[in-house]
C-alpha positions as CSV (number, residue, x, y, z in Angstrom):
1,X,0.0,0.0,0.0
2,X,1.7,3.1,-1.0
3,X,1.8,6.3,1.3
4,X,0.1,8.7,-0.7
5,X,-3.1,11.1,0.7
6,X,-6.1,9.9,-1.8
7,X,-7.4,13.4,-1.5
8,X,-4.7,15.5,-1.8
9,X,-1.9,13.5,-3.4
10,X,1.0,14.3,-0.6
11,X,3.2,11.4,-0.3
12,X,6.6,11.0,0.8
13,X,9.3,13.1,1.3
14,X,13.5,12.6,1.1
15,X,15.8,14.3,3.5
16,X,18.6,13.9,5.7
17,X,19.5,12.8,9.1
18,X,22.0,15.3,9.9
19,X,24.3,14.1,13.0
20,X,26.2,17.0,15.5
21,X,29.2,15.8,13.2
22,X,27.3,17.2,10.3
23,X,27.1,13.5,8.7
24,X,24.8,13.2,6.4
25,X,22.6,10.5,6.0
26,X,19.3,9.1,3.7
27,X,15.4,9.4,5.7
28,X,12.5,9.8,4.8
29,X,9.3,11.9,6.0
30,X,6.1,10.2,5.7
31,X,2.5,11.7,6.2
32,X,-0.1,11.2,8.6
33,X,-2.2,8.7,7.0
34,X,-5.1,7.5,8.6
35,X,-8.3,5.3,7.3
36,X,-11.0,7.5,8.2
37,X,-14.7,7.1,6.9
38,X,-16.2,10.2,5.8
39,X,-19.9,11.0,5.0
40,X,-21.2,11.5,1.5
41,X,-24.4,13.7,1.6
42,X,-25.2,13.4,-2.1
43,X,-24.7,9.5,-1.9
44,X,-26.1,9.2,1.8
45,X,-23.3,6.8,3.1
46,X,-20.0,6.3,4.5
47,X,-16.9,6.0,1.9
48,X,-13.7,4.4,3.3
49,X,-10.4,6.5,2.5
50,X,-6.6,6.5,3.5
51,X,-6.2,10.4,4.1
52,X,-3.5,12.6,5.9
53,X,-4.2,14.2,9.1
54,X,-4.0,17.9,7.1
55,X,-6.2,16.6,3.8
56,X,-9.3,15.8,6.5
57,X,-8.5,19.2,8.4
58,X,-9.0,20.5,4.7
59,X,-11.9,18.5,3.9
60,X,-13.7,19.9,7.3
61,X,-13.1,23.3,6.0
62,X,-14.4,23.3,3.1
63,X,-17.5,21.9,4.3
64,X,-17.8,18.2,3.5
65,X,-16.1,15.2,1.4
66,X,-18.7,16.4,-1.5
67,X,-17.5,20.0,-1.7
68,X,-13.5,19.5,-1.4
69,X,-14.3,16.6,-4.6
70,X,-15.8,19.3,-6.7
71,X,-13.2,22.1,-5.8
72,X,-10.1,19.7,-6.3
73,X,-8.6,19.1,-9.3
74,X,-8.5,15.4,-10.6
75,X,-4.9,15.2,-10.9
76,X,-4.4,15.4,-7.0
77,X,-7.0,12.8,-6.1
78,X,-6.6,9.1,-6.4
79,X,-8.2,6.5,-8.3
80,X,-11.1,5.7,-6.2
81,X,-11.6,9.7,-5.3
82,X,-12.0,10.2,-9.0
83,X,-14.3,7.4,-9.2
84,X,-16.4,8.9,-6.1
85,X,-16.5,12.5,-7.6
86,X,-18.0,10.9,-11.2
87,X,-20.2,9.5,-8.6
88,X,-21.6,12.4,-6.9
89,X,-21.8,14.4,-9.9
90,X,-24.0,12.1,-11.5
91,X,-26.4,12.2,-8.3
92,X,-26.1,16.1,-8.3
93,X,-27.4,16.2,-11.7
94,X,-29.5,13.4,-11.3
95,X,-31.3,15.4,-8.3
96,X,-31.2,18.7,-10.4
């Protein structure tokens, strides 16, 4: 399972350990990923996601897992968020 936010595409990042020697050598910075269900209100359930801690505190300011899908842009968002955003879209204008 890669390390990669499904809503906002941050993955992994490559620095140094840096010893009081100044030795250099390879690490690597990973997000806060967490599996976190968040509510759909155009689809009226629960959709299972691997999301970092800053993506959700995102998400909640925006105002819902519906509104940051139709704000982001599809090249951020994973597979299965593109899938869900098709998804709601077609409810939206299904309802309209």
């Amino acid at each position: 399972m890669s390390r990669i936010c499904e809503l906002t595409g941050k993955g992994r990042l490559v620095g140094h350990n840096v010893s009081h020697a100044n030795n250099k050598t390879k690490r690597t910075f990973l997000p806060n990923l967490q599996n976190v269900t968040l509510m759909s209100d155009a689809l009226e359930r629960g959709v299972k996601l691997r999301v970092s801690m800053s993506g959700l505190r995102s998400v909640e300011h925006v105002g819902g897992l519906d509104n940051w899908l139709a704000k982001t842009s599809d090249e951020k968002l994973s597979l299965k968020a593109r899938r869900l955003k098709r998804e709601i879209e077609k409810k939206s204008a299904e309802a309209a």
